[in-house]
C-alpha positions in Angstrom: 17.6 -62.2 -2.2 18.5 -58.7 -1.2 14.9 -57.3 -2.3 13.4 -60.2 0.0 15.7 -59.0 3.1 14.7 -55.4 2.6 11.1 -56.3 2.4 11.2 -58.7 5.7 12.7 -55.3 7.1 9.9 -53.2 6.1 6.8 -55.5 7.3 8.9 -55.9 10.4 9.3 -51.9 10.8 5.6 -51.5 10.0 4.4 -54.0 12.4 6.3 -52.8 14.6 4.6 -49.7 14.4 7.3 -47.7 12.8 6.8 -45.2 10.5 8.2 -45.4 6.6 8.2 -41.6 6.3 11.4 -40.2 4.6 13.4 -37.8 6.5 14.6 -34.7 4.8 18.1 -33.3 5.4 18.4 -30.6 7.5 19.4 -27.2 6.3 20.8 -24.5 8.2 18.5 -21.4 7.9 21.6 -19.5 6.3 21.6 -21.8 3.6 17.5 -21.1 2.8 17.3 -18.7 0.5 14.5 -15.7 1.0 11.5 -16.0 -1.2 11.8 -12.9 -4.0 9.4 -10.0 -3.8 6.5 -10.2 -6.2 8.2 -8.2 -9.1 6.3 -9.4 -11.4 2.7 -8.7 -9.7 1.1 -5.4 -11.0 0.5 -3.1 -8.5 -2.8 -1.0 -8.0 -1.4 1.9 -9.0 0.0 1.0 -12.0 -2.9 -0.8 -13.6 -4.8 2.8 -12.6 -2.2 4.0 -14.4 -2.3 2.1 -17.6 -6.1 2.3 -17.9 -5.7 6.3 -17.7 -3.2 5.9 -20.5 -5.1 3.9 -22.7 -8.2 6.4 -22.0 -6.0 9.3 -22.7 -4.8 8.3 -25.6 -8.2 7.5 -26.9 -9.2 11.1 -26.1 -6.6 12.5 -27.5 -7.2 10.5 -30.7 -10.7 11.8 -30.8 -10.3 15.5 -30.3 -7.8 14.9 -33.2 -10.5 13.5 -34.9 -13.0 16.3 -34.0 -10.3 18.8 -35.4 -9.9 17.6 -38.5 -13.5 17.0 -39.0 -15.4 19.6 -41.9 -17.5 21.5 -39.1 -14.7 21.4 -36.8 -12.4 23.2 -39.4 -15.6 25.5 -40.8 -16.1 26.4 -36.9 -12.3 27.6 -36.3 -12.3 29.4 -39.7 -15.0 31.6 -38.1 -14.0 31.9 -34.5 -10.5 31.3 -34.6 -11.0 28.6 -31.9 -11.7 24.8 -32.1 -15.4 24.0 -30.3 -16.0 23.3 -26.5 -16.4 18.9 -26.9 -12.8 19.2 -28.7 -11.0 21.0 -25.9 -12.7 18.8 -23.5 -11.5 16.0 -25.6 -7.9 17.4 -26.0 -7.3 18.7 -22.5 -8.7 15.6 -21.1 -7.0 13.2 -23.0 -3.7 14.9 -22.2 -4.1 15.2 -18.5 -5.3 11.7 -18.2 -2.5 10.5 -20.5 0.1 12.5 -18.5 -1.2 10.8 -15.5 -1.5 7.4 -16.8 1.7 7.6 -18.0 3.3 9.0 -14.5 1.6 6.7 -12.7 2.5 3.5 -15.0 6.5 4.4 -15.8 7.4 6.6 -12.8 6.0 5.0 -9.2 7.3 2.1 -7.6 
């Protein structure tokens, strides 16, 4: 009987032209909460900074490489001094992972 009497109600609201639209509380502003900053979204500047890690580190692993290999070792027997492409390798892969890693654990 009550379901019937609530419906009646209804048909009679929307004939009536009334809407059936729920209203939401109000809230006081002070009570809303701010949205949090995007701590979680990776800057520019820090993925630059991981890829120059991760390249760094790659160059780094092949100058290592280079140095340990049998002409590598044969050339610094005889000149005291590892070859050009290593030291480009070594001295590149540290610089880019000293920047990478600046850039990744140190900026905001």
């Amino acid at each position: 009987m009550i379901e019937r009497a609530e419906s009646k109600e209804l048909t009679d609201n929307v004939l009536a032209g009334q809407s059936l639209r729920c209203q939401a509380p109000r809230v006081s502003r002070r009570y809303i909460q701010q949205a949090p900053e995007k701590e979680h979204e990776m800057g520019s500047s820090k993925l630059v900074g991981v890829v120059l890690l991760v390249v760094g580190i790659a160059l780094l692993f092949f100058g290592y490489q280079s140095t340990q290999s049998v002409g590598g070792q044969i050339t610094e027997t005889f000149t005291g001094q590892y070859t050009d492409e290593t030291m480009w390798f070594l001295i590149g892969g540290a610089a880019a992972a000293a920047a990478g890693a600046f850039l990744t654990f140190f900026r905001k």
